[in-house]
C-alpha positions in Angstrom: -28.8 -12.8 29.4 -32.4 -11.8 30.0 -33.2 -8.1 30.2 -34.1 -6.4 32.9 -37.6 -6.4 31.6 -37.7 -10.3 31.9 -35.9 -10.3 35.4 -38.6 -8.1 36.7 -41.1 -10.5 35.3 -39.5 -13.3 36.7 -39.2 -11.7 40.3 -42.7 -11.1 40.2 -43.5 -14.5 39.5 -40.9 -15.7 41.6 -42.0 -13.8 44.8 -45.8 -15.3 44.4 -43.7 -18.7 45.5 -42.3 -17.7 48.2 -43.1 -20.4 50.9 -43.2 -18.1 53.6 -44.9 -14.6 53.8 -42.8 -11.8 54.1 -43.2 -8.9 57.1 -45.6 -6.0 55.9 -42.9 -3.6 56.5 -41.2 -6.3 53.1 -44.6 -6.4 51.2 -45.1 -2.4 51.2 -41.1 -2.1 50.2 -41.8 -4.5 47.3 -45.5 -2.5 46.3 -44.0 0.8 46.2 -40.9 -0.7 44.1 -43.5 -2.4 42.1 -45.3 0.3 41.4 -42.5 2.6 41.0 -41.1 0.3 38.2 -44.2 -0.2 36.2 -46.1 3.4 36.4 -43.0 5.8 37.5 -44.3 8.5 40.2 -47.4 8.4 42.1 -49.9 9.7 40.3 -52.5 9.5 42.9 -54.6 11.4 45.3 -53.8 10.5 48.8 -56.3 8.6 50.4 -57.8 9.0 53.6 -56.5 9.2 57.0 -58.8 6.2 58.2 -58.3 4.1 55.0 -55.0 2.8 56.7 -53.9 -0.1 53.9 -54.2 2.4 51.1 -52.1 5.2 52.7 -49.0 2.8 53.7 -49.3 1.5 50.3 -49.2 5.1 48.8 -46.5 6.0 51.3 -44.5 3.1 50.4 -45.0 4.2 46.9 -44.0 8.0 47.6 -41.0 7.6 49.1 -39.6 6.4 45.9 -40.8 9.6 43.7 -37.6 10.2 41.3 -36.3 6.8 41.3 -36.3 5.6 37.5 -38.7 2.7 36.5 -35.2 0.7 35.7 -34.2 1.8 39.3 -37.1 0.8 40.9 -37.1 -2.6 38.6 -33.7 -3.4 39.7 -34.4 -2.8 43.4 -37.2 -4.9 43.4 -34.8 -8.2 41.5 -32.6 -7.8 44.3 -35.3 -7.6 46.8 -37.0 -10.3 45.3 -33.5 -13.0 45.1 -32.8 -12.0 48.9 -36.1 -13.3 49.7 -35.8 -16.3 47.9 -32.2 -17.0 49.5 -33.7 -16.5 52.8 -37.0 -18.9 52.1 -34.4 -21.9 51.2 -34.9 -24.6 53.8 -31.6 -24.8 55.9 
């Protein structure tokens, strides 16, 4: 069984497949789990109010302060599968 390490890995090269794009609202949910799996907490300044694309990414990322980097990494596996199940041709 691979670890969650290599899961995480995989998802992330899994979801650059994807044959159709996801929503913004399901590319800022899988930044901020991203994110929050590889460098914990925001550790950021916030940025502008007119610089809208960074502050919904650091939102995205904020909103999971205190979730655990193995949290975060599982989140964004199951994320990451559901979007796959959903991009399978019917």
């Amino acid at each position: 069984m691979a670890t969650l390490e290599e899961q995480f890995l995989q998802a992330k090269a899994d979801v650059q497949g994807l044959n159709q794009k996801p929503g913004n609202d399901v590319l800022l949910k899988l930044y901020g789990l991203y994110k929050q799996g590889t460098e914990g907490d925001v550790s950021l300044e916030k940025p502008g109010v007119f610089d809208f694309v960074a502050k919904a990414k650091y939102n995205a990322w904020e909103q999971l302060k205190g979730i655990s980097t193995e949290e975060a990494q599982q989140q964004y596996i199951t994320l990451v599968k559901d979007l796959l199940t959903a991009d399978q041709p019917e």
